[in-house]
N, CA, C and O atoms as a MOPAC input file, in Angstrom:
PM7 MOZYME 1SCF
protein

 N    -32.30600 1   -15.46100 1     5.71000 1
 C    -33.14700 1   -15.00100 1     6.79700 1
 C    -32.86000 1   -15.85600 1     8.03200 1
 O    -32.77600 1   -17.07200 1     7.86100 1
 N    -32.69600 1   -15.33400 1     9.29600 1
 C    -32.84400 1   -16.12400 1    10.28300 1
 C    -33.86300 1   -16.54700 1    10.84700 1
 O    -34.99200 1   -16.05700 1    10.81200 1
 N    -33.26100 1   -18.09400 1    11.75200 1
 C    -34.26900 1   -18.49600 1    11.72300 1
 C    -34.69700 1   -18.54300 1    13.36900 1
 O    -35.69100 1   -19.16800 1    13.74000 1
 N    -33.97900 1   -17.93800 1    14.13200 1
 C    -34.02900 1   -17.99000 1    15.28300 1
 C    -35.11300 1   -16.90800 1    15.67700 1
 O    -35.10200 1   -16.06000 1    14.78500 1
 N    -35.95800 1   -16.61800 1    16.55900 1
 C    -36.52300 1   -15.63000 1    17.07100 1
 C    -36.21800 1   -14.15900 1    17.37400 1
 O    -36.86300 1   -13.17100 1    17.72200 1
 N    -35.28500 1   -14.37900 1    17.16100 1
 C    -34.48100 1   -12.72400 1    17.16500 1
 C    -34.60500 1   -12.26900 1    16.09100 1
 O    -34.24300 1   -12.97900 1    15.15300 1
 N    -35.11300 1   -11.03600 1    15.82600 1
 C    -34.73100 1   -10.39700 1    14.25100 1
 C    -34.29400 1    -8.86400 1    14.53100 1
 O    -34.26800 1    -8.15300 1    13.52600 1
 N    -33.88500 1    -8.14900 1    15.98700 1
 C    -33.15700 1    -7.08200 1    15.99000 1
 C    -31.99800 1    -6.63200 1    15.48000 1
 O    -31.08000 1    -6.65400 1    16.30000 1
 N    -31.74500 1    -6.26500 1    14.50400 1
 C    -30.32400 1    -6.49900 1    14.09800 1
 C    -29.70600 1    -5.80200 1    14.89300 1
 O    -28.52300 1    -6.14000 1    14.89100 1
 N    -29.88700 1    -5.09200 1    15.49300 1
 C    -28.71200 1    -4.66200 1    17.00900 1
 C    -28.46600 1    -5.56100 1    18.07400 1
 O    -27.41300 1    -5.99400 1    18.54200 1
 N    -29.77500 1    -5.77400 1    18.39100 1
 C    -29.28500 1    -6.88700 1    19.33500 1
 C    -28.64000 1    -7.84900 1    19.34400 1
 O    -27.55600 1    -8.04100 1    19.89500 1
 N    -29.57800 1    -8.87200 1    18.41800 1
 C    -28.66700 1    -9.83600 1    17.53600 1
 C    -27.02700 1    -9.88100 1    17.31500 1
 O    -26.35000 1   -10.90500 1    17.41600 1
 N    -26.55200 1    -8.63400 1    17.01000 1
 C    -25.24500 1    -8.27300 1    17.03800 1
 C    -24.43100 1    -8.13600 1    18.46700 1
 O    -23.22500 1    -8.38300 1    18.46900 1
 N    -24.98000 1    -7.81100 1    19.46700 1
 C    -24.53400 1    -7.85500 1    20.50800 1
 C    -24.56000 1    -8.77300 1    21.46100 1
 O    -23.83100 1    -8.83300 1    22.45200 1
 N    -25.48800 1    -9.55000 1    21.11500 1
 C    -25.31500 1   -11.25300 1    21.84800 1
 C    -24.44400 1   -12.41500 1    21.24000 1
 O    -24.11800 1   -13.45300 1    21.81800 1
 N    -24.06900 1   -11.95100 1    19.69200 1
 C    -23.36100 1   -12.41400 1    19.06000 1
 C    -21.73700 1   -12.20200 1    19.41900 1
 O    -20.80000 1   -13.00000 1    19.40000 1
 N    -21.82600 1   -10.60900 1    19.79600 1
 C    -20.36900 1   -10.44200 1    20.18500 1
 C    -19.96100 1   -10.15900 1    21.56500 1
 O    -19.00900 1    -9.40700 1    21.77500 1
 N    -20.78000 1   -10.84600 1    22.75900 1
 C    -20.46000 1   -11.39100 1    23.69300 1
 C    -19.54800 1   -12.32100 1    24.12300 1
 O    -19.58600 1   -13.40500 1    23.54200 1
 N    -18.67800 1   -12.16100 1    25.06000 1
 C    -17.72200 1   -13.13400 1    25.59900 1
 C    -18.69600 1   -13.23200 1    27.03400 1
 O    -19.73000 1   -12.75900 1    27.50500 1
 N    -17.35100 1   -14.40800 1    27.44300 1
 C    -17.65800 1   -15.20500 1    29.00000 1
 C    -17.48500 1   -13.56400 1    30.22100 1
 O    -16.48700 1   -12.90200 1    30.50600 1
 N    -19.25900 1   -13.39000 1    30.75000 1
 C    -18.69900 1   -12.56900 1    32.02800 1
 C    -19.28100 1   -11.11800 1    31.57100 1
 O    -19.77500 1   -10.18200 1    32.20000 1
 N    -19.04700 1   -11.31200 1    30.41900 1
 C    -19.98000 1    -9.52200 1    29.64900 1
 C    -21.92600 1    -9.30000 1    30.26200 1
 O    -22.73400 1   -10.22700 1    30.20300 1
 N    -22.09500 1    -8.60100 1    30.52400 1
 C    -23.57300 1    -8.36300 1    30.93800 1
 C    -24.64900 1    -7.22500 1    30.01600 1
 O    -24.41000 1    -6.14600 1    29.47300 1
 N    -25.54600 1    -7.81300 1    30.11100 1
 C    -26.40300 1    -7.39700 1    29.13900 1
 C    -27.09300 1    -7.05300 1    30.24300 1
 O    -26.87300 1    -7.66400 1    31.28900 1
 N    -28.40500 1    -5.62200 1    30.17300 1
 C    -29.21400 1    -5.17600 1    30.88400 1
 C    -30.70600 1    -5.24500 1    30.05700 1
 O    -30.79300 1    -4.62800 1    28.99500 1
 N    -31.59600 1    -5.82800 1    30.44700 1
 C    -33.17300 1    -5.69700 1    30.02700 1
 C    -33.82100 1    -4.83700 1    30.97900 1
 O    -34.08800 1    -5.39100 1    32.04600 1
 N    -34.23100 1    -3.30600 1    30.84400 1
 C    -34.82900 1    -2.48700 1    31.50100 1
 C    -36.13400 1    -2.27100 1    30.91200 1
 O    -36.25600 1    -2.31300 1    29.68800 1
 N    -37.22500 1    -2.02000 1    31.75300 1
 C    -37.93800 1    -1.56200 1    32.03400 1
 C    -38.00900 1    -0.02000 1    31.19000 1
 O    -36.93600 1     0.39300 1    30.75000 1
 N    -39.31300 1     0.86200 1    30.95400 1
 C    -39.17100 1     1.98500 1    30.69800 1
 C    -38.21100 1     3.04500 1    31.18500 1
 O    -37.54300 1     3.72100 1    30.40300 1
 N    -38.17600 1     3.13400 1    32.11500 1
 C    -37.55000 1     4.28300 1    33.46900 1
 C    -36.43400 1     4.38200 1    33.50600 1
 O    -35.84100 1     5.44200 1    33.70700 1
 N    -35.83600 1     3.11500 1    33.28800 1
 C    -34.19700 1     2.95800 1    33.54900 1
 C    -33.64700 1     3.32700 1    33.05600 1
 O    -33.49300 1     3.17700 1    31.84400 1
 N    -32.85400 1     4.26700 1    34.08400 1
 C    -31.83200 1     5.09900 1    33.34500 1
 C    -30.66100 1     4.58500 1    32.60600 1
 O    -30.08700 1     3.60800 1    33.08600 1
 N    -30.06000 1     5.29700 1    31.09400 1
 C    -28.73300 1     4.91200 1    30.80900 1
 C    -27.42700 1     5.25400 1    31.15800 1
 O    -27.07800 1     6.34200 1    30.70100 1
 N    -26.62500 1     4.68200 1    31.80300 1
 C    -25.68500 1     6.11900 1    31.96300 1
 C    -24.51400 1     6.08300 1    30.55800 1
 O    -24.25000 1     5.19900 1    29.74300 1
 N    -24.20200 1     6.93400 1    30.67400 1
 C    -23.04900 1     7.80400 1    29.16500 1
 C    -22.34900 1     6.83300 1    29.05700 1
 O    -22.10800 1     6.15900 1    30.05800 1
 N    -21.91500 1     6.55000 1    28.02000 1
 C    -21.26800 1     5.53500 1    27.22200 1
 C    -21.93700 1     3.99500 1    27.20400 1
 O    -21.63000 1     3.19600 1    26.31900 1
 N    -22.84500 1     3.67700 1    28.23000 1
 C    -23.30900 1     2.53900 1    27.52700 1
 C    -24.38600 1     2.45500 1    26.02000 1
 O    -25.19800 1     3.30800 1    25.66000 1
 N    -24.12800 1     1.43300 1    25.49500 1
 C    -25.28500 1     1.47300 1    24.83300 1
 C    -26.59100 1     0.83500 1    24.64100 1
 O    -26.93200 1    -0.20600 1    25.20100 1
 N    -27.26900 1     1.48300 1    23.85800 1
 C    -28.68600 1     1.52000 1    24.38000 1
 C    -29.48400 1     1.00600 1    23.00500 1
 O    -29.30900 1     1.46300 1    21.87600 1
 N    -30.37600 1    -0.02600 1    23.37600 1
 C    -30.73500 1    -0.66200 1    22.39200 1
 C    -32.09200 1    -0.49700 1    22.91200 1
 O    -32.57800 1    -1.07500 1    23.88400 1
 N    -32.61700 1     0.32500 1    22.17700 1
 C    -34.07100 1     1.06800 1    22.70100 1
 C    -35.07400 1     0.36600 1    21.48700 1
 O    -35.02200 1     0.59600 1    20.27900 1
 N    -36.22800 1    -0.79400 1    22.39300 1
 C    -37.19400 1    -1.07400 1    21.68800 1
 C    -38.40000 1    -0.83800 1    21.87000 1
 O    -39.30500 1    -1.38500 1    21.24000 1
 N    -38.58200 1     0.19800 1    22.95800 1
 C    -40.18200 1     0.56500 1    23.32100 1
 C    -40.91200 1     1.31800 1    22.62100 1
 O    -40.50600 1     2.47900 1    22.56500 1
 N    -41.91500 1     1.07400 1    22.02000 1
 C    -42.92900 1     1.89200 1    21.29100 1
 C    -43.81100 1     2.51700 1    22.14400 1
 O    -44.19500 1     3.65900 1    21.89300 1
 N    -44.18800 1     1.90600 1    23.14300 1
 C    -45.32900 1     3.29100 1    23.95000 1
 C    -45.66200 1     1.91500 1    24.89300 1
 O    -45.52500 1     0.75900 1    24.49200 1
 N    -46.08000 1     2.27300 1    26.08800 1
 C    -45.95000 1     1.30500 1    27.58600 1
 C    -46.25900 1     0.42300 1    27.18800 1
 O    -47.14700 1     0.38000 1    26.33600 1
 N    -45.67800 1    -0.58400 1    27.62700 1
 C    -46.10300 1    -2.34100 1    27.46200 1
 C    -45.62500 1    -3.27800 1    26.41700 1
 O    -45.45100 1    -4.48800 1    26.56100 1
 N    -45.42300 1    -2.52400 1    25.27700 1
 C    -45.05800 1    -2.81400 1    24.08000 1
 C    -43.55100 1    -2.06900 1    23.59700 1
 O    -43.35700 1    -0.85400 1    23.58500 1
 N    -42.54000 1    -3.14800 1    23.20200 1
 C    -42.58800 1    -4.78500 1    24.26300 1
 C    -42.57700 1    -4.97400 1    25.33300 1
 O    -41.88700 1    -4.23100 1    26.03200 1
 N    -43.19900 1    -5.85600 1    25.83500 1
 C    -43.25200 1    -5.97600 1    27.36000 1
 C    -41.78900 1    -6.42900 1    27.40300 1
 O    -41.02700 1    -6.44300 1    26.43700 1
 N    -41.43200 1    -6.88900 1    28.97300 1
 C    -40.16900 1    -7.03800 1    29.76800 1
 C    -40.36200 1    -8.78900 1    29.54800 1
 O    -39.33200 1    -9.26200 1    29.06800 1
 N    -41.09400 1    -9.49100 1    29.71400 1
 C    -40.97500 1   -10.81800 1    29.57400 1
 C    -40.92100 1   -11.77700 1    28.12800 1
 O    -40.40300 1   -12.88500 1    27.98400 1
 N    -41.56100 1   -11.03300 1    27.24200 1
 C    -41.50900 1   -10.98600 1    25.84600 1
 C    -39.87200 1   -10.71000 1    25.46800 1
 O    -39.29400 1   -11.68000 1    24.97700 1
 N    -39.11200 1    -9.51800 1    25.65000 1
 C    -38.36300 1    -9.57200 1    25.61900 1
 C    -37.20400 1   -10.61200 1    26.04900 1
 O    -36.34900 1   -11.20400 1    25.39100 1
 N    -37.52000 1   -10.59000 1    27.40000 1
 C    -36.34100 1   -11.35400 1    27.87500 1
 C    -36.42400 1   -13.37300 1    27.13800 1
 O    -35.48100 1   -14.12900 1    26.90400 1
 N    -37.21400 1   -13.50000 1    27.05900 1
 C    -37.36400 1   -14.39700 1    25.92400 1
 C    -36.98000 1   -15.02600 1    24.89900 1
 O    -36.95800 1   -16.20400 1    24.54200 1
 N    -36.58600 1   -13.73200 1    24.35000 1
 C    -35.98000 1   -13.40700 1    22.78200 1
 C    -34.91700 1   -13.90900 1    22.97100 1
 O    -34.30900 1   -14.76400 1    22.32600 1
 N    -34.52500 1   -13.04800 1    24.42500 1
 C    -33.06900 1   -12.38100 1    24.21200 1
 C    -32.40100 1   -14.59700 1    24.83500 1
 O    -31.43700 1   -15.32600 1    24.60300 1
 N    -33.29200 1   -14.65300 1    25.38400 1
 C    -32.68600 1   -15.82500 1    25.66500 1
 C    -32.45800 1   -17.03700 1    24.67300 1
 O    -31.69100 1   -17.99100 1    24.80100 1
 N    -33.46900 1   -16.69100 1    23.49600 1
 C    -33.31300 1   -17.51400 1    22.71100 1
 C    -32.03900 1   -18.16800 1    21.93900 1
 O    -31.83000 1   -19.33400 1    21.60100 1
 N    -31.08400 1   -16.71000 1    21.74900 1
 C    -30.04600 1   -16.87700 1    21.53000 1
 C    -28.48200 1   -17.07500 1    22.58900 1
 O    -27.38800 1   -17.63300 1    22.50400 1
 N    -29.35500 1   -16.10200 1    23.69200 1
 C    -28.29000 1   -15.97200 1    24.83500 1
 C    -27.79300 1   -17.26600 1    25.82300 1
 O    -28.55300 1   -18.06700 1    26.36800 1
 N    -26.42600 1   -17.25100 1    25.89600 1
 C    -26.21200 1   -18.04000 1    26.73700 1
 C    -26.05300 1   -17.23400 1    28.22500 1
 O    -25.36700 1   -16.21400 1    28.16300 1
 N    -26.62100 1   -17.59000 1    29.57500 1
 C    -26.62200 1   -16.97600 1    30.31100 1
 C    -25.74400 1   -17.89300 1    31.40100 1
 O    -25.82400 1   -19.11600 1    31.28000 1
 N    -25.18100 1   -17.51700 1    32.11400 1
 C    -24.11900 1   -18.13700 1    33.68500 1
 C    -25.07200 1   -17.43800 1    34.93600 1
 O    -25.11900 1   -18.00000 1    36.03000 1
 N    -25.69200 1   -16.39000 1    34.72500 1
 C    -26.24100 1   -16.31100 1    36.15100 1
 C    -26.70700 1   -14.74700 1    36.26700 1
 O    -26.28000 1   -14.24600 1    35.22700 1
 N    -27.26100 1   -13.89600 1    36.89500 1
 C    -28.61100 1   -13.08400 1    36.68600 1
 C    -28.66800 1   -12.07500 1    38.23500 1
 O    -28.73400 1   -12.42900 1    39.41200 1
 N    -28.62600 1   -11.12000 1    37.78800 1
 C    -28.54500 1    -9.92400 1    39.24100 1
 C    -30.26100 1    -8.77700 1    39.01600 1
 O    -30.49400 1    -7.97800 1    38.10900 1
 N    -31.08400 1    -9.12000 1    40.12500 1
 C    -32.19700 1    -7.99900 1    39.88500 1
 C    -31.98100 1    -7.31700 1    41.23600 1
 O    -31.35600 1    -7.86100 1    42.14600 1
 N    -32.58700 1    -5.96900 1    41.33400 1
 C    -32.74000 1    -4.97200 1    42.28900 1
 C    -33.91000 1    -5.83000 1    43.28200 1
 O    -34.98000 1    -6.31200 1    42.90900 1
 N    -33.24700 1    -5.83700 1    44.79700 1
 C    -33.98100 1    -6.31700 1    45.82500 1
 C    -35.68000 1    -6.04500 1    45.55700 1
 O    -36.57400 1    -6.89100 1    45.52300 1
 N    -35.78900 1    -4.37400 1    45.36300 1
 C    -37.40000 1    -4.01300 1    45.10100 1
 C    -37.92700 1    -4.65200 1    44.81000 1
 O    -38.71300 1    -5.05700 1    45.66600 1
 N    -38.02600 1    -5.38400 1    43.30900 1
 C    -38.61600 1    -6.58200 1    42.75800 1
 C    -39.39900 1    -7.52900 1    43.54900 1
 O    -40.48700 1    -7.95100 1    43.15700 1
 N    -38.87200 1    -7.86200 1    44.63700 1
 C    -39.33800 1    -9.06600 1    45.75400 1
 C    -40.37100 1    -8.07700 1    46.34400 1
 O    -41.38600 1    -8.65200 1    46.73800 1
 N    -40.37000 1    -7.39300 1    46.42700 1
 C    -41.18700 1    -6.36800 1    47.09100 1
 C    -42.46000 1    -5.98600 1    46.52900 1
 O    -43.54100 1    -6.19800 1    47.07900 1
 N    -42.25000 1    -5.25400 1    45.09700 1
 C    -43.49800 1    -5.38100 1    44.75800 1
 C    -44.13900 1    -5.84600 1    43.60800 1
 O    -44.85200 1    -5.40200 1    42.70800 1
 N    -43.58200 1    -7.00000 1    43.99200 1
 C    -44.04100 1    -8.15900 1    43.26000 1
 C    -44.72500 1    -8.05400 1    41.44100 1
 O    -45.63200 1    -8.78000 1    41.03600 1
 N    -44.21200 1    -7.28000 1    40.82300 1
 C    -44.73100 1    -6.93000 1    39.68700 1
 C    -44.92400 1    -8.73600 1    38.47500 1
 O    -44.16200 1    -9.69000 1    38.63100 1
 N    -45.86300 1    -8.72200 1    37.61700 1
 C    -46.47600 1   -10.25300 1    36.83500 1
 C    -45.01300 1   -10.90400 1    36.15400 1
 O    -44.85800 1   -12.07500 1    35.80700 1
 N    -43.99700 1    -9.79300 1    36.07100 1
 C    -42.88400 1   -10.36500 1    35.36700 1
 C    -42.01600 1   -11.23300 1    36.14000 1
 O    -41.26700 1   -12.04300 1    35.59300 1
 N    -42.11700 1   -11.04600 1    37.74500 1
 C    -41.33400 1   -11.77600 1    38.61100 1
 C    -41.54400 1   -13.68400 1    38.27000 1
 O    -40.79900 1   -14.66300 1    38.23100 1
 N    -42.91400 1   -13.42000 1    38.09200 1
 C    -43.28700 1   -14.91500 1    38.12800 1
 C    -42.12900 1   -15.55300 1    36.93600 1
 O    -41.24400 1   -16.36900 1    37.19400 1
 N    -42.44100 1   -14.87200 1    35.45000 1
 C    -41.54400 1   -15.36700 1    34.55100 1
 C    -40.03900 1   -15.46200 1    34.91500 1
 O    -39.35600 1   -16.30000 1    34.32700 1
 N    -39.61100 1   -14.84000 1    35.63200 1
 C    -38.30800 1   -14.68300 1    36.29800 1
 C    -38.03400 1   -15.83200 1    37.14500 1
 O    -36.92600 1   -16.36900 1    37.11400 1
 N    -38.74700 1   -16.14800 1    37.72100 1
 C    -38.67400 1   -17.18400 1    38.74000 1
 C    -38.64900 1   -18.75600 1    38.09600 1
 O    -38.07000 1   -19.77500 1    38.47200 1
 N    -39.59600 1   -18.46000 1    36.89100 1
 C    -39.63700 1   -19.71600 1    36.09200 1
 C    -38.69400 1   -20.22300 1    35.29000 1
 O    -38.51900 1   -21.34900 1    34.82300 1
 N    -37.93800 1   -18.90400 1    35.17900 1
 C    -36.71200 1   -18.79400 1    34.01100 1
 C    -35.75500 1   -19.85400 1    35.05200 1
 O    -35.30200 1   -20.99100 1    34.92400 1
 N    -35.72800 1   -18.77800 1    36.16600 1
 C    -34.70900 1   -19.57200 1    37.18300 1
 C    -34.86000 1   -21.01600 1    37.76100 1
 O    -33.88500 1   -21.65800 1    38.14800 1
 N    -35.91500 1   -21.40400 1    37.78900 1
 C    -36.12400 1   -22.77500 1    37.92000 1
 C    -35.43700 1   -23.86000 1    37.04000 1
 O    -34.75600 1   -24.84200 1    37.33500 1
 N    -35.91100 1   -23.26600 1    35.69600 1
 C    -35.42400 1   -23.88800 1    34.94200 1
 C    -33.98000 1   -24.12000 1    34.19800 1
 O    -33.53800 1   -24.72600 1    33.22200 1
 N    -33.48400 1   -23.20800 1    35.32700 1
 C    -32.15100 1   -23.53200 1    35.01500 1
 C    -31.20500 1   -22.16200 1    33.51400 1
 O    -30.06800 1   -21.98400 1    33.07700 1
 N    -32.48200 1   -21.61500 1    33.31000 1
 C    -32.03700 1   -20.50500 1    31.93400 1
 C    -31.39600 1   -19.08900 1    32.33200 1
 O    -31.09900 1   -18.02300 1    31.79100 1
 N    -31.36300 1   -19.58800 1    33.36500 1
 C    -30.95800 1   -17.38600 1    34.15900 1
 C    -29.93700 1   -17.99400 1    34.93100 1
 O    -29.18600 1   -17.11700 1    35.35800 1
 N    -29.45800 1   -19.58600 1    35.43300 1
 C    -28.22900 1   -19.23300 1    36.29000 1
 C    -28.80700 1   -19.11000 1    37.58100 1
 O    -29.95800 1   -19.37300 1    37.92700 1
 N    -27.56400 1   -18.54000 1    38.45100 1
 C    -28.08900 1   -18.27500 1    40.10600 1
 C    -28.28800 1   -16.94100 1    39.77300 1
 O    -27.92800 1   -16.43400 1    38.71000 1
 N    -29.06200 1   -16.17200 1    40.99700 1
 C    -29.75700 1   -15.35700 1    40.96700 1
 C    -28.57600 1   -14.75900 1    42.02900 1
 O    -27.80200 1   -15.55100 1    42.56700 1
 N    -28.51200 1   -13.57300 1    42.24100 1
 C    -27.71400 1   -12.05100 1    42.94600 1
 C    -28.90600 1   -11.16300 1    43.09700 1
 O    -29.75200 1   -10.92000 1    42.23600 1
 N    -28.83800 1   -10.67300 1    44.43800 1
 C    -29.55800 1    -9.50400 1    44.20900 1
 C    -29.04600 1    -8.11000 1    45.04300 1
 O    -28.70700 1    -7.91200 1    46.21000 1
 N    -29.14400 1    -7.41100 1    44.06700 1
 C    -28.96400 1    -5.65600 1    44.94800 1
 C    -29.86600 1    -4.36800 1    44.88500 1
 O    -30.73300 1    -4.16900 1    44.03400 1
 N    -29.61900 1    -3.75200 1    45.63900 1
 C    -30.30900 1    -2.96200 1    45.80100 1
 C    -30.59900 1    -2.12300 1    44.69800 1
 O    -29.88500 1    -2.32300 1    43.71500 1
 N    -31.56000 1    -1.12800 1    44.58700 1
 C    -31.76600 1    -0.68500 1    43.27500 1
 C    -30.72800 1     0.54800 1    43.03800 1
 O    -30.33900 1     0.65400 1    41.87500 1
 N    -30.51600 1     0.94800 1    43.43300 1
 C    -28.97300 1     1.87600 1    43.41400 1
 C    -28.21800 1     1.31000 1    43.14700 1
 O    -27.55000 1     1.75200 1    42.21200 1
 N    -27.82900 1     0.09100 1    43.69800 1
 C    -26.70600 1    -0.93800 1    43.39700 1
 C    -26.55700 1    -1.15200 1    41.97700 1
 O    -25.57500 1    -1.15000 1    41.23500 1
 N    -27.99400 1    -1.36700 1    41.76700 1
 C    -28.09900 1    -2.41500 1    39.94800 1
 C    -27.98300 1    -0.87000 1    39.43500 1
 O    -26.88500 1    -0.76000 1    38.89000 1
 N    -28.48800 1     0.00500 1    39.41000 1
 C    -28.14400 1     0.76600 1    38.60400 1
 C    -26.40700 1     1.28900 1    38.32800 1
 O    -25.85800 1     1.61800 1    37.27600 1
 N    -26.03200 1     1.22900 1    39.29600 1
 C    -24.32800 1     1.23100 1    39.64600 1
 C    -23.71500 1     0.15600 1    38.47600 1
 O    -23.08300 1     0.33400 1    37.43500 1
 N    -24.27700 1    -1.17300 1    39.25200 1
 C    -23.89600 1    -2.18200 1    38.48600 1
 C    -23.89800 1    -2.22500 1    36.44300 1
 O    -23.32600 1    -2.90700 1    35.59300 1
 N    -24.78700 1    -1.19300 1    36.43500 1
 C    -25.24900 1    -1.26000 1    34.68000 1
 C    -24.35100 1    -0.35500 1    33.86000 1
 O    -24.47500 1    -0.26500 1    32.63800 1
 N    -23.29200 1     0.42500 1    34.67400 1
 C    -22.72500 1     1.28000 1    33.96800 1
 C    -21.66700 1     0.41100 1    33.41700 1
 O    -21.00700 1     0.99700 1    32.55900 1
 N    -21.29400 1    -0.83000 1    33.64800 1
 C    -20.32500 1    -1.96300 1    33.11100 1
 C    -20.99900 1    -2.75900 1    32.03700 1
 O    -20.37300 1    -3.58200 1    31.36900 1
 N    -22.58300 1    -2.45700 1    31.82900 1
 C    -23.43800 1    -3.22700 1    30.98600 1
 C    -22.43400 1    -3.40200 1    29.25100 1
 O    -21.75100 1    -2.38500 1    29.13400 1
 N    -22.32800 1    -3.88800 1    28.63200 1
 C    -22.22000 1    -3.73000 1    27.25000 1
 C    -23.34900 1    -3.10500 1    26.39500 1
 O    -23.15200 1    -2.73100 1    25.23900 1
 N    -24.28400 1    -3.03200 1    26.88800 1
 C    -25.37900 1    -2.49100 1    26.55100 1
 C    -26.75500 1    -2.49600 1    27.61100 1
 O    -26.62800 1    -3.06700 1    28.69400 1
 N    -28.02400 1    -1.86100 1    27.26800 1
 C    -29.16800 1    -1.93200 1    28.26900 1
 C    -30.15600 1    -2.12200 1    27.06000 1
 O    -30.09900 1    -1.45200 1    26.02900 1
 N    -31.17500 1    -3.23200 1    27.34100 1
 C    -32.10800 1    -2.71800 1    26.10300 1
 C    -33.31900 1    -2.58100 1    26.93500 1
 O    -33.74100 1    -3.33800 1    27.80900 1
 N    -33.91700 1    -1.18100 1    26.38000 1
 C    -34.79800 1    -0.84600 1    26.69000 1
 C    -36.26800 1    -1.28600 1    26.38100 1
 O    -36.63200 1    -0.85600 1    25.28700 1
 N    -37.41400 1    -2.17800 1    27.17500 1
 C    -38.47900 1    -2.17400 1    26.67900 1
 C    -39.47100 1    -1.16400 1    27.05500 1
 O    -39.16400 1    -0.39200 1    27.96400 1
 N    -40.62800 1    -1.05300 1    26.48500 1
 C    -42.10900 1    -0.66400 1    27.10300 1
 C    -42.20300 1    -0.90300 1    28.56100 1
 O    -42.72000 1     0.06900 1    29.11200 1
 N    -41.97000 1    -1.60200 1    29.16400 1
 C    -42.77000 1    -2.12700 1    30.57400 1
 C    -42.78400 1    -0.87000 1    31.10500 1
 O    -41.91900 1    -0.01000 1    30.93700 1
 N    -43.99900 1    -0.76100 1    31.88600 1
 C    -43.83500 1     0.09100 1    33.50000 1
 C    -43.93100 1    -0.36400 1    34.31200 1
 O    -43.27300 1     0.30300 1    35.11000 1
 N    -44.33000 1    -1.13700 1    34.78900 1
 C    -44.09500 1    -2.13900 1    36.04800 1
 C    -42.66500 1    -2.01200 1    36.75900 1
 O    -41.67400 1    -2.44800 1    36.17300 1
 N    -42.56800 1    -1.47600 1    37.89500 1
 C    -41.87700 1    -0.81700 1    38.50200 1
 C    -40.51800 1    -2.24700 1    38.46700 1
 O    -40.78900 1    -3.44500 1    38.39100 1
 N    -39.15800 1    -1.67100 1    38.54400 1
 C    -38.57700 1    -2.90300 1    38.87900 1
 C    -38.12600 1    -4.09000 1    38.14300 1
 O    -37.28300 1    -4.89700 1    38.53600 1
 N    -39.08200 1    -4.12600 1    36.50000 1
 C    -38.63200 1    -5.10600 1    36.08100 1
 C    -37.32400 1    -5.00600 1    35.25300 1
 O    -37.33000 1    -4.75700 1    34.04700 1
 N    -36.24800 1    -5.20800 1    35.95400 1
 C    -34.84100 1    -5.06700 1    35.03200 1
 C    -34.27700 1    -6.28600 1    35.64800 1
 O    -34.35900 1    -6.78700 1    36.76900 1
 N    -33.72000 1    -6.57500 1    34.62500 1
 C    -32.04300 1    -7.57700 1    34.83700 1
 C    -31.18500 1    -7.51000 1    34.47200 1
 O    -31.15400 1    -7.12000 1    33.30500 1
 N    -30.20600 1    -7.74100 1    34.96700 1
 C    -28.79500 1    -8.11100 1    34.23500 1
 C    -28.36600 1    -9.30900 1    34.10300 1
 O    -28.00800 1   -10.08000 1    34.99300 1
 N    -28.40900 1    -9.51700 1    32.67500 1
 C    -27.70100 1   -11.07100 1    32.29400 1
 C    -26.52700 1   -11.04700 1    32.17600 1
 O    -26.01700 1   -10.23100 1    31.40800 1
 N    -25.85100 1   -11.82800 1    32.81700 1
 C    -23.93600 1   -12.52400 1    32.53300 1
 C    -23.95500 1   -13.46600 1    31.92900 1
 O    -24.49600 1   -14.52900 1    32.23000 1
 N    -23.20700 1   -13.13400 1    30.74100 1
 C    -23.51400 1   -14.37100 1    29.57400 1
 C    -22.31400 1   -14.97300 1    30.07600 1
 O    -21.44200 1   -14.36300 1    30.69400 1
 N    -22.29200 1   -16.90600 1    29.62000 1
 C    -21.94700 1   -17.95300 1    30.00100 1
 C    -21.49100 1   -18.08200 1    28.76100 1
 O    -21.60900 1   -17.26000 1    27.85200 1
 N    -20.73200 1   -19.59100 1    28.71200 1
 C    -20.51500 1   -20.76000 1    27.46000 1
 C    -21.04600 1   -21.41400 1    27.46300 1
 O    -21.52700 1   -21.80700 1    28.52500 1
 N    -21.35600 1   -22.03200 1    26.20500 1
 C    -21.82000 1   -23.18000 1    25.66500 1
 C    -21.19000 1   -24.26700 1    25.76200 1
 O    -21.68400 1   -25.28500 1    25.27700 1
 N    -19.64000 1   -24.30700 1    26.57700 1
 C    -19.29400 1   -25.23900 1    26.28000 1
 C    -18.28500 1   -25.23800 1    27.80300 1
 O    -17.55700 1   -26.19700 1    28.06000 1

């Protein structure tokens, strides 16, 4: 059994088979997928899992180099920004990029995957660029 906080076995598998520069997407309900990425869908019905819960997880195992959200975000200020900001303080998300929300969605069709949570809170997506450990 593992012992790490992750127990998705999809996910798990895909942070595992990450290289330097590959990007992972944590969306929000809404966010669209486009064709051929894949989609690691964990929402059971709004909120659950939330977007910060998630991103959490995903960090537990993830090594991250640095982090792109849609400008909107700054805008309307949705409760997940704060965790975002804290992430980034602390050094766990890397430098921060930001584009427009057309942009990031542009940007996600290169995703290796998107995982989908519960949230509705408008905006809360990222894209992680996983880093080394070494």
């Amino acid at each position: 059994m593992k012992k790490t906080p992750l127990l998705n076995i999809a996910l798990s598998r895909l942070i595992a088979s990450l290289g330097h520069g590959d990007m992972v997407v944590i969306g929000d309900a809404g966010l669209p997928v486009p064709p051929g990425v894949e989609l690691i869908d964990l929402a059971l019905t709004q909120g659950i899992p939330d977007f910060v819960s998630t991103l959490h997880v995903v960090l537990s195992e993830m090594q991250v180099e640095n982090h792109v959200l849609a400008e909107e975000i700054l805008l309307k200020q949705p409760l997940a920004l704060r965790a975002i900001d804290e992430l980034t303080a602390n050094a766990a998300l890397g430098q921060r990029r930001l584009l427009s929300h057309d942009e990031f969605k542009l940007l996600s069709r290169q995703a290796r995957a998107i995982v989908r949570t519960g949230e509705c809170q408008p905006y809360c997506n990222i894209v992680l660029v996983a880093g080394v450990t070494f």
